[in-house]
Structures are given as C-alpha cells and as structure tokens.
N, C-alpha and C positions, 0 to 999 in steps of 0.2 A: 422595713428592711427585708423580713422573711418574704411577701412578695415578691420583691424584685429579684431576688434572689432565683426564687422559683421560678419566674417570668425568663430571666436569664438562663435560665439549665435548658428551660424548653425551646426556649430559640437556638442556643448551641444545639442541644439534640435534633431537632428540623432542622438546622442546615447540615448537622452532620449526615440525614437521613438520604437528600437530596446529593452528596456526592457521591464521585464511587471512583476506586483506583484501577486502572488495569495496568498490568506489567505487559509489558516484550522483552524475550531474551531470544538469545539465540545457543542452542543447548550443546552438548559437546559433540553430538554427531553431525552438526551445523542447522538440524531442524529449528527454523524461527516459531516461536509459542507465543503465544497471546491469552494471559489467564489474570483472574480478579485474584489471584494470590501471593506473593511474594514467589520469585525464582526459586532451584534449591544454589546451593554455593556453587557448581559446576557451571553456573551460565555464565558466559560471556554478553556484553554490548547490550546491558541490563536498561531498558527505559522506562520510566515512573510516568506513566498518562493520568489526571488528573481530571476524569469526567461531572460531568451535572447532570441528573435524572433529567432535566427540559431542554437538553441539548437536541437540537430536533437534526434528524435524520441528514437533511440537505447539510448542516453544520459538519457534521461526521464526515459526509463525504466530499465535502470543501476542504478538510483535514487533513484526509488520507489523500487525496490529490495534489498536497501544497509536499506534503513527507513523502511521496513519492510517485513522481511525475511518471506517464508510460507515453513514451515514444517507439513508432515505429519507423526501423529504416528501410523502406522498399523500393522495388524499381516496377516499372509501369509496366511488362508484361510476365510478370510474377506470381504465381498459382498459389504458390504456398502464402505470400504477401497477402494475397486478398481473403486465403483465409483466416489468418491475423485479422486483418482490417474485419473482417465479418463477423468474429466470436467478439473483438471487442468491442462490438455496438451490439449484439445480440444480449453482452453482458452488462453495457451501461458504462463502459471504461472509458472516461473520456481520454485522448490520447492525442498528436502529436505526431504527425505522419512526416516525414524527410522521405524526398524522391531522392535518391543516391544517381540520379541520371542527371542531373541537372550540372552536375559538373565538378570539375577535380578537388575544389576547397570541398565540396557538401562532401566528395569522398573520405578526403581526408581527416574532417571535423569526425566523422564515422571511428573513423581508427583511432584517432587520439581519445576519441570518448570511451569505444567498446573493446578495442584491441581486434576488429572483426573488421570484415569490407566485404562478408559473407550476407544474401539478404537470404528471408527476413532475418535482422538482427531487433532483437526488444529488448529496450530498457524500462525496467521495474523500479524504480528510484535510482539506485546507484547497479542494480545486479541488473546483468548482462545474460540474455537468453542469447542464441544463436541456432539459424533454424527454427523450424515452426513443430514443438511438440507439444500437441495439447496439454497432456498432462502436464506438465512441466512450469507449462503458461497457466495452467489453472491453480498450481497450487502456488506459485509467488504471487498472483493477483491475489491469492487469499491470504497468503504469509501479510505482506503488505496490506490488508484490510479492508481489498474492495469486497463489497457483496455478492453475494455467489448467483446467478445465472437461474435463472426460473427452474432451467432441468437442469442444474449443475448438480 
C-alpha cells in the first residue's frame, strides 16, 4: 500500500511538473499583461491559460492565431498598406488581407467590423488599429502573443 502510495505522489508531482498557468489581464490603464502569476485585484478580462511543458512552439502559435486572428484592410496602391503587409511577413504574422477596392459590400463589411473605411485599418483579434504605426502594431501583435521579429 506504502508503494503505491509513493508511486502516486510521484506521478501527481511529474505531471504537476510538466504544466504551467499563465494569466492575461488587462490592467487599469488598459495595458494587456501576460505573467505566470495570478493578476493583482485591479485587473479587468482576467484569462486562466493552462499550458504543458511539450507543448511545441508551432502549437503555441496555432493558439495565438485561432484567439486572435490579424487581418489587413488595404487597397492596392497603398504605401502605408504594403508596409503592413511587409512587417507582417518579416514578423511571421500570418494574416488575412481584404482589398477594400473590390467593392461597396467589402467596404461596408470594413465598417461594420472596425468602425473605420480608413486604410490600412488592422485587426488584432477584436482591437482595431487605424493607420499604420509601427509601434502601436508591434506592441498589440505582442499584447496578443505573437513572437517578436528577429530585430524587434
């Protein structure tokens, strides 16, 4: 009986070894955190992620891709668009391109989504960029948990 017993603590203990919790909140100045600690009581839209140590990389970002899809709205001769389109393949974001020329629904579908008919407009899951500012774009691709850019 004292075996299995023992046999049992050590299998609870290795599998409790092998997970690991990370939280998301989103903190009172609206900054989105991403920490292996519990929030403090100030956060709002608190999320419990439930990781595995062999969760392999491609998994992670099949993850963060399904919780927050990036679409871009561009039109075809668009400077700023294509530098969108450029950082997000330089970054590995895969993404989701609408040509807003294509015609008055694509327009429309635009508005009803982002509140915008301004291009580039970028959707981050549910948040809505407008216009192309780097920074801006680089720190909600990180809020949202894609990996950061060689020379990011």
């Amino acid at each position: 009986m004292r075996r299995w017993m023992v046999a049992w603590g050590t299998v609870m203990l290795v599998g409790a070894a092998h997970a690991a919790t990370l939280y998301r909140w989103v903190g009172p100045n609206g900054v989105v955190t991403y920490q292996n600690t519990p929030p403090p009581s100030s956060a709002t839209h608190v999320r419990v992620m439930h990781m595995r140590n062999h969760t392999s990389p491609s998994a992670v970002r099949k993850a963060v891709r399904a919780m927050h899809p990036v679409v871009l709205y561009r039109a075809p001769h668009c400077a700023p668009c294509r530098q969108v389109s450029a950082y997000l393949h330089r970054r590995g974001v895969p993404f989701r391109a609408v040509d807003v020329s294509r015609g008055q629904a694509v327009l429309r579908d635009m508005k009803n989504k982002t509140g915008s008919t301004t291009v580039p407009t970028i959707m981050v899951g549910k948040q809505v960029l407008v216009g192309y500012i780097p920074s801006a774009l680089k720190n909600e691709l990180t809020a949202a948990g894609y990996l950061k850019a060689p020379k990011d």
